[in-house]
MIMIGU-598939 format. One record per atom (N, C-alpha, C): y, x, z; residue in three letters. Coordinates in steps of 0.02 Angstrom, whole numbers, plus 50000, padded with zeros to 5 digits. Each point is the difference from the previous one (the first is absolute). Example, Ala and Ser with C-alpha at 12.3 -4.5 7.8 and 13.67 -1.06 7.14 Angstrom:
# residues 2
497165066050390ALA;500594995550000ALA;500605004550000ALA;500534998249964SER;500595004250003SER;500554996150037SER;
This chain:
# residues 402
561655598858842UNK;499334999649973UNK;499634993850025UNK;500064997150056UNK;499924994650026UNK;499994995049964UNK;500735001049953UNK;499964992549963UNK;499544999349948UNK;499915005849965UNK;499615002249940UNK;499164998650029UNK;499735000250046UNK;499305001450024UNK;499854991750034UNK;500824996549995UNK;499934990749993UNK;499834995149946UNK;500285005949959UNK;500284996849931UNK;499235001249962UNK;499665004850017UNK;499425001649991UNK;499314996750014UNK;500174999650065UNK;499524994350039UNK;500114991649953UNK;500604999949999UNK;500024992549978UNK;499724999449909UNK;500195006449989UNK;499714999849933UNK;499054996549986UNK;500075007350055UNK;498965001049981UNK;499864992150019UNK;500174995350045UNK;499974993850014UNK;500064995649959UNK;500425001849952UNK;500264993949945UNK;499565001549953UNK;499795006149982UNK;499515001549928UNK;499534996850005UNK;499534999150060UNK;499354997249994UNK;500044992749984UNK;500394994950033UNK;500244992049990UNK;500425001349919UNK;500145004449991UNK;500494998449919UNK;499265000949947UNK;499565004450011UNK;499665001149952UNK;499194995350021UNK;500114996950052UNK;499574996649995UNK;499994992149974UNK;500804998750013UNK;500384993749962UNK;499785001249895UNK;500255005649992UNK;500135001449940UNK;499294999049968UNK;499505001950046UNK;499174998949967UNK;499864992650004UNK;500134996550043UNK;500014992950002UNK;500184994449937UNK;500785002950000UNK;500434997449927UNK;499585001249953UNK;499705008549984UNK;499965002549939UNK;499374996249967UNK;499564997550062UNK;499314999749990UNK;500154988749965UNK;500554998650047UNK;500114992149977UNK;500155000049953UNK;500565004849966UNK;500395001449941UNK;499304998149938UNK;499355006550017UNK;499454999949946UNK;499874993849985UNK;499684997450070UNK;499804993650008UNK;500214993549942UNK;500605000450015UNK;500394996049965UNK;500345001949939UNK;499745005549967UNK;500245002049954UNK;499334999449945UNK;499425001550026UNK;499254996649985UNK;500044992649988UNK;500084998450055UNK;500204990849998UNK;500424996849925UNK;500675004849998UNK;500034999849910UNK;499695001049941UNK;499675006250022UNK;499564999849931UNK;499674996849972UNK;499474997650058UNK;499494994250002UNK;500524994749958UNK;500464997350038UNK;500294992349981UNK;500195001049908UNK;500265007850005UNK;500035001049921UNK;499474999849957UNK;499285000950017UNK;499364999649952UNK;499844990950001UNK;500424995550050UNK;499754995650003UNK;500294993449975UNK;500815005049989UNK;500654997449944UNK;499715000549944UNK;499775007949962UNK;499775001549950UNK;499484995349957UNK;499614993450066UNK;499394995449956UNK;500454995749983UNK;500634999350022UNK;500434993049973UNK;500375001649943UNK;500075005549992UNK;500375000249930UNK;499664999349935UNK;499414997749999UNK;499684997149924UNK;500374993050016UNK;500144996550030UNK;500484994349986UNK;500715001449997UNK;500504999949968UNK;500455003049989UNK;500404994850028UNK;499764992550021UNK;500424993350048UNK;500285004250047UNK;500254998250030UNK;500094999250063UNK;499524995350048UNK;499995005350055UNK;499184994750051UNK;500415000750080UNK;499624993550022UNK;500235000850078UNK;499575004150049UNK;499315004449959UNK;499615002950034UNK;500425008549987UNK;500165000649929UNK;500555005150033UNK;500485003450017UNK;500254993750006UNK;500684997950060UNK;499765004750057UNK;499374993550021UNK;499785003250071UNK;499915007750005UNK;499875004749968UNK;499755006349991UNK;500625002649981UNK;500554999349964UNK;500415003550005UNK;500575000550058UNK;499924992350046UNK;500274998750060UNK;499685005350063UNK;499275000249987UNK;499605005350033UNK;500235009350007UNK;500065001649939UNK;500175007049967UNK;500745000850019UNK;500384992550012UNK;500725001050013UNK;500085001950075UNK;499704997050040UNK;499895000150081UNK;499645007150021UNK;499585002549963UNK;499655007950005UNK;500705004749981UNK;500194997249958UNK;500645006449957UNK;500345002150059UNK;500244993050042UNK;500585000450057UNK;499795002750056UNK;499344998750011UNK;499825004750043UNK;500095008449999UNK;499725000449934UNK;499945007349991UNK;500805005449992UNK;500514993449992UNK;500665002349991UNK;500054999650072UNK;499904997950052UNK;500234998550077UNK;499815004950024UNK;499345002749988UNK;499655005450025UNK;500315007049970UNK;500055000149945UNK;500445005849989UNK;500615001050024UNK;500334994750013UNK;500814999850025UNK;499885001750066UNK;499454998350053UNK;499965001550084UNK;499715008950001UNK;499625002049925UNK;500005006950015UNK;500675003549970UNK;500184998149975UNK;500765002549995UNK;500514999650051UNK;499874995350056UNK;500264998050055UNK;499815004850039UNK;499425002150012UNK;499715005050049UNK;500035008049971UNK;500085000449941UNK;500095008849968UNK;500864999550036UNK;500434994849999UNK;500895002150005UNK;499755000650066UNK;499584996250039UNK;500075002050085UNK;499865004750007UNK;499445004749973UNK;499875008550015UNK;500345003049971UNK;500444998949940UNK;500495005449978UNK;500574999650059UNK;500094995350009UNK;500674998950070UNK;499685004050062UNK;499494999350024UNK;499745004150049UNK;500035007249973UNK;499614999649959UNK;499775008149957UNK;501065004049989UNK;500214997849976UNK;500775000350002UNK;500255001950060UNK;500004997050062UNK;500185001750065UNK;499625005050046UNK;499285001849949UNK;499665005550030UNK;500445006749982UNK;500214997349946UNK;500195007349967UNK;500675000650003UNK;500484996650018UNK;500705000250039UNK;499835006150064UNK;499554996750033UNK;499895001750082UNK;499875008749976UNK;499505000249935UNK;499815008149991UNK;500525003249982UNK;500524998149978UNK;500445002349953UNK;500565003450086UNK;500234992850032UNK;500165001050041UNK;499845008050055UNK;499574997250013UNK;499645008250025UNK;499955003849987UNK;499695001549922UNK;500025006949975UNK;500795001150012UNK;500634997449972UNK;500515002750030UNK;500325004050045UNK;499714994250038UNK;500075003550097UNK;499595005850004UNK;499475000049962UNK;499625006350017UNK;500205007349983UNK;500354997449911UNK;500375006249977UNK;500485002650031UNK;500604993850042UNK;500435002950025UNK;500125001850049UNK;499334997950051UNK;499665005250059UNK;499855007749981UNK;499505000749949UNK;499565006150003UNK;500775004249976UNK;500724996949968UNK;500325004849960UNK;500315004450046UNK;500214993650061UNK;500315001450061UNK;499715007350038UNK;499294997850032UNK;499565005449995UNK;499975007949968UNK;499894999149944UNK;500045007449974UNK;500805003049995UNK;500394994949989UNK;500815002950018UNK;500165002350077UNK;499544998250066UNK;500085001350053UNK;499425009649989UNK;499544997349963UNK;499565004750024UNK;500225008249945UNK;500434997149935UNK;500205002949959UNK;500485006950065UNK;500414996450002UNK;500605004850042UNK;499725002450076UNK;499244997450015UNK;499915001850056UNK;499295003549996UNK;500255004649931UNK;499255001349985UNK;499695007350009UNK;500475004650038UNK;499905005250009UNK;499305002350047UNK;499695005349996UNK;499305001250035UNK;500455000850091UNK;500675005449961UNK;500105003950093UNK;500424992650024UNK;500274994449969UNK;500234995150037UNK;499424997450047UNK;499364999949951UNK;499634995950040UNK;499685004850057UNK;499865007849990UNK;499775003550059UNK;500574999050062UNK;500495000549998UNK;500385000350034UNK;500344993350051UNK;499764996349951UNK;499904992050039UNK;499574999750051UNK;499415002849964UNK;499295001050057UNK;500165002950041UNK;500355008149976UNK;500085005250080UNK;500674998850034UNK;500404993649998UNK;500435000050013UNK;499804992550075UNK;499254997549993UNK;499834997250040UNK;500215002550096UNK;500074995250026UNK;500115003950101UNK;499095001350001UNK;499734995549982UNK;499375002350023UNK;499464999649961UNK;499445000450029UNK;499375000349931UNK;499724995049987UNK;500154994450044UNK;499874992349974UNK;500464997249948UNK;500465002050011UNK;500764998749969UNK;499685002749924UNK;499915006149999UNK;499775004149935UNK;499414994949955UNK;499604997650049UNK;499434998249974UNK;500144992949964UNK;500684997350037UNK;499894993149963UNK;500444999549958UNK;500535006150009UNK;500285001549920UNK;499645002949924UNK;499455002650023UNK;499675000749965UNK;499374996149970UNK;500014997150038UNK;499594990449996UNK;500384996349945UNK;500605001050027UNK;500894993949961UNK;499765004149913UNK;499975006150018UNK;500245001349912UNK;499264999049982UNK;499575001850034UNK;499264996449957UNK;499984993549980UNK;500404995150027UNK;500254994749990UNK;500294996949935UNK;500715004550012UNK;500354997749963UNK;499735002549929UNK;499485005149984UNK;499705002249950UNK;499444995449973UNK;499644995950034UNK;499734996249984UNK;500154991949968UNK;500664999550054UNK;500554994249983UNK;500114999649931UNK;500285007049967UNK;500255001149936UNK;499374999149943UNK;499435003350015UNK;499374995349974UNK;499884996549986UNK;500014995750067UNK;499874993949992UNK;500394996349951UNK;500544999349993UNK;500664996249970UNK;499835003149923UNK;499805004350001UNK;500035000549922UNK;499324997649963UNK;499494998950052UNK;499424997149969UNK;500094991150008UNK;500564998550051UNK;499834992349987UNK;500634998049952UNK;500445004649985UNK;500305001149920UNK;499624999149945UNK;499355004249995UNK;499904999749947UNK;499444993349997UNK;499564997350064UNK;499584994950003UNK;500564993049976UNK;500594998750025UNK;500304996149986UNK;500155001549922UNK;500145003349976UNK;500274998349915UNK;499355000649968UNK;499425002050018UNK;499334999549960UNK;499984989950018UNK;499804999150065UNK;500094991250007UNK;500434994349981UNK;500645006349960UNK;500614995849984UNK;499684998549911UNK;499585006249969UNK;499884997849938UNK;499444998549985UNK;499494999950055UNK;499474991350007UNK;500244995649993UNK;500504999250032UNK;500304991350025UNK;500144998449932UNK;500445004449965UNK;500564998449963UNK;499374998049938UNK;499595004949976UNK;499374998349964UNK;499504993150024UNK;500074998150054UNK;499614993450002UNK;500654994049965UNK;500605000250047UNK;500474995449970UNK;499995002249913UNK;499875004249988UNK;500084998149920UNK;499544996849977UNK;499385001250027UNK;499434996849968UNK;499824991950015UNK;500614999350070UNK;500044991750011UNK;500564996849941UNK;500275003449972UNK;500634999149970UNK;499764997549926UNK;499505006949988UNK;499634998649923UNK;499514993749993UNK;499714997850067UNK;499534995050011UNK;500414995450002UNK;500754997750015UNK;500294994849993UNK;500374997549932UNK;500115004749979UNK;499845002149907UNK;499694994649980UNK;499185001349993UNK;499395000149969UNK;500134990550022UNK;500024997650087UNK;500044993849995UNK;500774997249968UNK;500415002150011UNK;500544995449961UNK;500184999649929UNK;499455003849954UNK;499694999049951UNK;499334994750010UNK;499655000050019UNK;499334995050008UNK;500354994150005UNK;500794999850051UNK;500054994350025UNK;500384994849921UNK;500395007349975UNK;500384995149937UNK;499214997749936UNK;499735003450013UNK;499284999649932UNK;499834993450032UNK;499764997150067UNK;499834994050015UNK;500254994649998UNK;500765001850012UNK;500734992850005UNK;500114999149925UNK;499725003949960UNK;500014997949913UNK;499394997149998UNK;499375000350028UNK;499514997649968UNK;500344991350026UNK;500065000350065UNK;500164994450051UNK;500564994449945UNK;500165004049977UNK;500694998549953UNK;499584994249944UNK;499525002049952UNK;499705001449963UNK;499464993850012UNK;499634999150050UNK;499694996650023UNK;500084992650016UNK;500724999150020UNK;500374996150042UNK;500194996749926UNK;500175002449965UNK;500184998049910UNK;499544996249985UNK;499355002649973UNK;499634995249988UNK;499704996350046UNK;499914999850074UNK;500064991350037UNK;500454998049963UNK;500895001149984UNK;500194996449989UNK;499884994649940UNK;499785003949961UNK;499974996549936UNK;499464996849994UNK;499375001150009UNK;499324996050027UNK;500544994250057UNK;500184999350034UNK;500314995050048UNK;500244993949943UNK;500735003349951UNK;500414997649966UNK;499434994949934UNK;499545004249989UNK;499434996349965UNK;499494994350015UNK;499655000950064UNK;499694995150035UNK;500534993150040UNK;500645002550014UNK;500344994050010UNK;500064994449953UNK;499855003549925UNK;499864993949954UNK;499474997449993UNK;499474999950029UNK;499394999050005UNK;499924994650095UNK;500435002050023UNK;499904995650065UNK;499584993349991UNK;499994996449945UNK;499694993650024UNK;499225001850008UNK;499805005249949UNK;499355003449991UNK;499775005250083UNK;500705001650018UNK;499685003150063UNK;499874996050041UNK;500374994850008UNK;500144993250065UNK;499274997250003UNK;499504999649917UNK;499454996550014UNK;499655005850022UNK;499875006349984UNK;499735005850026UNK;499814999850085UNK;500605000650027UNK;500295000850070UNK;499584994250016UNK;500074992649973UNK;499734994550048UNK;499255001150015UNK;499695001949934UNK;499325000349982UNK;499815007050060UNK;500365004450013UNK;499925003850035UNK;499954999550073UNK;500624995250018UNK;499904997950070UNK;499494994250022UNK;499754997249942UNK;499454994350008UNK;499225003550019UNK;500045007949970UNK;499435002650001UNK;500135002050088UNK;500445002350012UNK;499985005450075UNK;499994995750034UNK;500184993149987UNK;500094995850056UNK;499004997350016UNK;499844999749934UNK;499214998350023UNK;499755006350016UNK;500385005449984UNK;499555008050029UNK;499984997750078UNK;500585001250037UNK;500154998450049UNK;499814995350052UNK;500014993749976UNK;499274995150021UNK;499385002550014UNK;499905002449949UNK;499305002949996UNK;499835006050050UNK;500415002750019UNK;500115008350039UNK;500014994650079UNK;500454994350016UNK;499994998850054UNK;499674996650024UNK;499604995849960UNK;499364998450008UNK;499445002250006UNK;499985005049972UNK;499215005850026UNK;500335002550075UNK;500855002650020UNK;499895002350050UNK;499834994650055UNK;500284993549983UNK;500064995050054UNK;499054999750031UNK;499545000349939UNK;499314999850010UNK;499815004750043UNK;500375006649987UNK;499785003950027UNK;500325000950089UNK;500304999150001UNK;500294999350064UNK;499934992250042UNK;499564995649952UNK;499574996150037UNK;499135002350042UNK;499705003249922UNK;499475003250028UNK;499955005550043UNK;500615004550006UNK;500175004450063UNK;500224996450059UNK;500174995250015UNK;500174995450054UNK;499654993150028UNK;499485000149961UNK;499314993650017UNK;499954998050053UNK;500205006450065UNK;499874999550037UNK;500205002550069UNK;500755000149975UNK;500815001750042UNK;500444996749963UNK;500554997850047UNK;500514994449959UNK;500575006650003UNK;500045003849936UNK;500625002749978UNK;499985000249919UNK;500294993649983UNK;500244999449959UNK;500025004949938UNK;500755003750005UNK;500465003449950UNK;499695006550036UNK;499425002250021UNK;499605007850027UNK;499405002149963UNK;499875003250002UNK;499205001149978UNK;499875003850074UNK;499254997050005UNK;499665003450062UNK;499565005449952UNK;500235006250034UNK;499725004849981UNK;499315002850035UNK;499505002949954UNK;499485005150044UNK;500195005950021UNK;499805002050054UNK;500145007750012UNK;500185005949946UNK;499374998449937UNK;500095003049925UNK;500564997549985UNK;500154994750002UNK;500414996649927UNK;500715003650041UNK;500164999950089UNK;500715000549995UNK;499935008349993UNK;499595004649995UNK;500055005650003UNK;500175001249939UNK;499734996849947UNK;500285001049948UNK;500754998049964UNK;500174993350033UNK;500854998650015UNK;499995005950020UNK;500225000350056UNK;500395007050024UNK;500145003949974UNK;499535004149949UNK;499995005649954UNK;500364997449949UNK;499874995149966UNK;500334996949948UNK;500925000149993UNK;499914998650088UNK;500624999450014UNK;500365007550007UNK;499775003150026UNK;500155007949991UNK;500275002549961UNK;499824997549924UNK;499975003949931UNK;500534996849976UNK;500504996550013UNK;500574996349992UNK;500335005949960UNK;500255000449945UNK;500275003249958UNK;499655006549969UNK;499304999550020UNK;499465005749989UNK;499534996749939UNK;499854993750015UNK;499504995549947UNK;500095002949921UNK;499535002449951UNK;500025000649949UNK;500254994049954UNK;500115001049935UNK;500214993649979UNK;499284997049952UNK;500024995849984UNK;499364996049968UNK;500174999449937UNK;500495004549975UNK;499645002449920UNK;500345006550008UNK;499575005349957UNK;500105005149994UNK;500605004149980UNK;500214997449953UNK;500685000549964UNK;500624992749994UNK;500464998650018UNK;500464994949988UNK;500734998250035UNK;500244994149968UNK;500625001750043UNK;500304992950002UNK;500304998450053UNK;500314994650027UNK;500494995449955UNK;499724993949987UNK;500484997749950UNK;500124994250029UNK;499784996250046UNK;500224994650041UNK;499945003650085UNK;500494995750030UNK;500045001950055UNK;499854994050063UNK;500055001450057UNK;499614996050055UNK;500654996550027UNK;499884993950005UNK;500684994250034UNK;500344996949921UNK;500724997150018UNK;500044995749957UNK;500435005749961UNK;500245000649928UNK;500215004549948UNK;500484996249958UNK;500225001649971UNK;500644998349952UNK;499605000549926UNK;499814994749965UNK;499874999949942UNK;500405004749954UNK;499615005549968UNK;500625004949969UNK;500384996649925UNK;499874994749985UNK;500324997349959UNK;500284992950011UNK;499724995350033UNK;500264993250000UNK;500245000450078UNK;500754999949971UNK;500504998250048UNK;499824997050074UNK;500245001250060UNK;499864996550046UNK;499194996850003UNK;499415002549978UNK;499515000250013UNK;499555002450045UNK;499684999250052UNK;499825004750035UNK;499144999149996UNK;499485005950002UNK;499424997950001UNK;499665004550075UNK;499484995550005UNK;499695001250056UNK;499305004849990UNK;500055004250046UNK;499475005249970UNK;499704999950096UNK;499255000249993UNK;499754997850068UNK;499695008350010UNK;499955006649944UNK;499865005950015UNK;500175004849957UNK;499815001649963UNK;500465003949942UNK;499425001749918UNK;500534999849947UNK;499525000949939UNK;500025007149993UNK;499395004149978UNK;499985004249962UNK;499875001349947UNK;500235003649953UNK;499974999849938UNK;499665007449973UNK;499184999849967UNK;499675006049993UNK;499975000249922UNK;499325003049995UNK;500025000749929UNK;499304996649993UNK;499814996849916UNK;499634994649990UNK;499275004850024UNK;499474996450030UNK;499375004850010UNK;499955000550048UNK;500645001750063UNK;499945003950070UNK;499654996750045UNK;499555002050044UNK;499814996950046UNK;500294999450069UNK;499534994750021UNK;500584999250062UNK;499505002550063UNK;500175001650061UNK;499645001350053UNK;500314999450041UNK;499464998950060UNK;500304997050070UNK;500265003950027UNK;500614997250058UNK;500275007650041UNK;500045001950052UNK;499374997750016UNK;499454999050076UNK;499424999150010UNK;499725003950062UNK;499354995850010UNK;499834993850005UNK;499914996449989UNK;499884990250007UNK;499574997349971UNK;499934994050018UNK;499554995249960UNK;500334994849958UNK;499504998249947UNK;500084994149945UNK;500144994550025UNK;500604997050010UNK;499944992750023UNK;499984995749936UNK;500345001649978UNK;499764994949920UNK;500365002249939UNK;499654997549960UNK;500105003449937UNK;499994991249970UNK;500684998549950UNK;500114993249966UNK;500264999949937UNK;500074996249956UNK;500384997449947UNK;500424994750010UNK;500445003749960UNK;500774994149999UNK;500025001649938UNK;499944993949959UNK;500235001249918UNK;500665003349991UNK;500235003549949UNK;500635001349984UNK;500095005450038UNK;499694998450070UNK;500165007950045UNK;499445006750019UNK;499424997549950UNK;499645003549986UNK;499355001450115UNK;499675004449985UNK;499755000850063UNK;500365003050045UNK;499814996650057UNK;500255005150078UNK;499605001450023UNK;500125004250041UNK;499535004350066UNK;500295001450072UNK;499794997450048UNK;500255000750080UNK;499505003550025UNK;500465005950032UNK;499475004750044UNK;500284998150066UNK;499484998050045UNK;500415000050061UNK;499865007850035UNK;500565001250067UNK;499815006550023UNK;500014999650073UNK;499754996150033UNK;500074999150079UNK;500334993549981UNK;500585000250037UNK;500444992749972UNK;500705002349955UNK;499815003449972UNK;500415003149931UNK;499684996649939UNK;500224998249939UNK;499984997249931UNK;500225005349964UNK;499595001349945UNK;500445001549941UNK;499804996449935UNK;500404997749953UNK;499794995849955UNK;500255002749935UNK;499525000649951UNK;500135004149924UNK;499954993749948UNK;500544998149964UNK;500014995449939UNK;499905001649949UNK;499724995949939UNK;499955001549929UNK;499765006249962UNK;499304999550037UNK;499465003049982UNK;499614995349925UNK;499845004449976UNK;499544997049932UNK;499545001450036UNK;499515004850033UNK;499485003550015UNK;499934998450078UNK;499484998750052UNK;499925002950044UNK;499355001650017UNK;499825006450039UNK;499425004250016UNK;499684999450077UNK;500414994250035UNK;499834998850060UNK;499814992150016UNK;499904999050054UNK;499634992650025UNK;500234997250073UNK;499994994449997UNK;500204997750071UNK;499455003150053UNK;500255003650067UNK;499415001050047UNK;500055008149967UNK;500075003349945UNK;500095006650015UNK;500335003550050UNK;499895008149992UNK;500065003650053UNK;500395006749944UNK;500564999649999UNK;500455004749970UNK;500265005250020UNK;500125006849993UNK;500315003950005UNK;500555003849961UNK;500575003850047UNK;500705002349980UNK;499965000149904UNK;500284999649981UNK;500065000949914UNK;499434997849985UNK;499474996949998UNK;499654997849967UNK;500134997249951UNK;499645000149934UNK;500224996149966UNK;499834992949993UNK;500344995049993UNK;499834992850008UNK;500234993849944UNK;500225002249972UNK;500074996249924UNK;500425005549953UNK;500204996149936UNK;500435002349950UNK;500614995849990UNK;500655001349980UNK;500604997449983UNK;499744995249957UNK;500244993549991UNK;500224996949930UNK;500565001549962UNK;499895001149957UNK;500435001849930UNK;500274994349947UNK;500534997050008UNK;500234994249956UNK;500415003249924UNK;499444999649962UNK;500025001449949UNK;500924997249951UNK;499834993050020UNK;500674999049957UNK;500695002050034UNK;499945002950050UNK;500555001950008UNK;500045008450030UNK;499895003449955UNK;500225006249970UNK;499365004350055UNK;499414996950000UNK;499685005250034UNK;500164998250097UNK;500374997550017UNK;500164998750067UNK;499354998650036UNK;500035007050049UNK;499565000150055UNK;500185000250076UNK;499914993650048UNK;500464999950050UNK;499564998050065UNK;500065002750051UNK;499464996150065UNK;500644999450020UNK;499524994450036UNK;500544995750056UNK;499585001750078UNK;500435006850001UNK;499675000050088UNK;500354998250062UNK;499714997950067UNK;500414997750045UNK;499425002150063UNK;500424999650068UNK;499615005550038UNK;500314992050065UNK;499434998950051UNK;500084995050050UNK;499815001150058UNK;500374999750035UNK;499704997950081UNK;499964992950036UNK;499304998750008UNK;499834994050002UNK;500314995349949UNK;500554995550018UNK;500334996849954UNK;500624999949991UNK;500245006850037UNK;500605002649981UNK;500115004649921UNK;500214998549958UNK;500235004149949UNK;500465007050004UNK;499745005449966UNK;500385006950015UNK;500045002949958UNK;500515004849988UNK;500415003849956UNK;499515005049971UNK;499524999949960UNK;499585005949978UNK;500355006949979UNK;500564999549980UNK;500465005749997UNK;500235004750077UNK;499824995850040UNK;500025004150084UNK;499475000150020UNK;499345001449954UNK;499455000050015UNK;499595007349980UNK;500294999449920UNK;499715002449961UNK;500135011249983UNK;499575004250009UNK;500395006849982UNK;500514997949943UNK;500435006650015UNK;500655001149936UNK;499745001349957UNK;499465008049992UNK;499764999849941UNK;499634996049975UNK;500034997749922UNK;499684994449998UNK;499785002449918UNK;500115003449955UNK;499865004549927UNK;499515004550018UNK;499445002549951UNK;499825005250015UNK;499245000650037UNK;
């Protein structure tokens, strides 16, 4: 019974970490299964052009990267249901085991007590004692051994009642692995499906390369003056924080301002995102042009891609450091937050001013919407310390729909 009351212990141990994994997955799984839908209402504005576009390329490259997730995540809870059926399995070996031993104890038992079951055997055992202690603890032994036989037949029957719990949870892990290795084939077809038309949007815009090549240039001509522009307000700014201390590449902070770093810094993967609804269609560092060969483009924070209308809001307490125009790249906005940056691109609209005083989600401009090309609504956000550049994707909450 020892082993069984191990096998037990190790169980109740594993349930709580298996089912708290499984809420984790289940809840990323939504996440990112939301994250498709969205990208599908946002596929859905490109199909009044029946071309082929490199905006949704980007969006179906997006919906492709969510798919795989949500196939990864189902495959690691399928990974973790075979680990508790293998445990759950060896619980019920161990019961099986025992109840055995138990039956072929208690059988032993009543075959001893069967042939030794007479009333005058047992008086005569008693009066057959030398003395009256002798008597007394023979008569102790069979109160004993009467209880013994009890006992054994009640942890008989507790063991095969626990043998068809067990056996009823493993089925219901069994039917639950069902349910995902169905989900998992319904997704590796969409994945299937998906991956098709990149291809053929790919196979189409490769004839078009000279048209993307001027695209791309015109594109990196804009980020490159975004960028100027971004390191030049900080350079100002980390002059007028230093007027009057020689550190350079620092900002001298107020008591306020680093208290508010700090916190800022805290919220490192907690920060809301600065539009309400959207989803990642450029990424942070240098990227592989998804169509022109050996291309690589430089992305200084990451694009999001919403829907035309959405507003944008800050995703901190901070202030306005400036608000500018760059033709072609429409308005920016820099909130600083202690010596944290965050910077929102290609706004048509904004509702704030240099020298404001902003708070978490506020709202602070509107998306621009480029009409000739299928409705495309995209910020260009990027998140800084001092004049270090950082990954807004290790910044930003997971949930990000909704």
């Amino acid at each position: 019974m020892f082993r069984l009351f191990l096998s037990s212990i190790l169980l109740m141990a594993f349930l709580p970490t298996f089912s708290q994994s499984r809420s984790d997955l289940e809840k990323r799984k939504k996440e990112n299964e939301k994250e498709i839908t969205y990208t599908n209402e946002l596929i859905a504005k490109t199909e009044k052009n029946k071309t082929a576009s490199y905006n949704k390329l980007l969006l179906i490259n997006s919906k492709i990267k969510s798919r795989e997730k949500v196939i990864g995540d189902i495959n690691s809870e399928i990974s973790l249901i075979d680990g508790n059926i293998k445990v759950q399995q060896e619980l019920i070996d161990e019961l099986n085991n025992d109840y055995e031993k138990l039956k072929s104890e208690y059988a032993r038992v009543i075959s001893f007590y069967y042939k030794n079951r007479s009333n005058y055997d047992r008086i005569m055992f008693i009066l057959a004692s030398e003395s009256v202690n002798t008597a007394f603890n023979r008569i102790k032994h069979l109160q004993q051994y009467s209880e013994y036989r009890t006992s054994q037949a009640r942890q008989i029957v507790e063991t095969k009642i626990e043998i068809e719990k067990q056996l009823a949870q493993l089925d219901s892990m069994k039917s639950e692995k069902k349910l995902l290795l169905r989900e998992q084939m319904t997704e590796t077809n969409e994945l299937k499906k998906e991956k098709s038309d990149q291809n053929q949007i790919i196979q189409k815009l490769e004839k078009e390369k000279v048209e993307l090549k001027k695209k791309l240039d015109k594109q990196i001509k804009l980020a490159s003056e975004l960028q100027h522009a971004i390191e030049k307000v900080i350079a100002e700014e980390l002059a007028k924080a230093n007027s009057k201390k020689k550190a350079p590449n620092v900002f001298q902070l107020t008591p306020e301002e680093q208290k508010l770093a700090n916190t800022f810094a805290s919220n490192k993967k907690k920060l809301p995102w600065p539009t309400e609804r959207g989803v990642i269609t450029g990424f942070f560092g240098e990227n592989p042009h998804p169509v022109l060969k050996g291309v690589f483009v430089r992305n200084d924070g990451i694009d999001i891609s919403t829907t035309e209308g959405s507003y944008i809001r800050s995703i901190f307490d901070g202030t306005v450091t400036r608000v500018f125009v760059i033709p072609g790249a429409h308005t920016t906005v820099i909130i600083r937050h202690g010596n944290y940056l965050s910077v929102y691109s290609n706004l048509s609209e904004v509702f704030v001013k240099q020298g404001d005083k902003v708070s978490t989600k506020q709202m602070i401009g509107k998306i621009y919407t480029d009409k000739e090309e299928e409705g495309k609504s995209v910020l260009q956000f990027q998140i800084w310390k001092e004049n270090q550049k950082l990954n807004p994707q290790e910044w930003l909450a997971s949930s990000k729909n909704g």
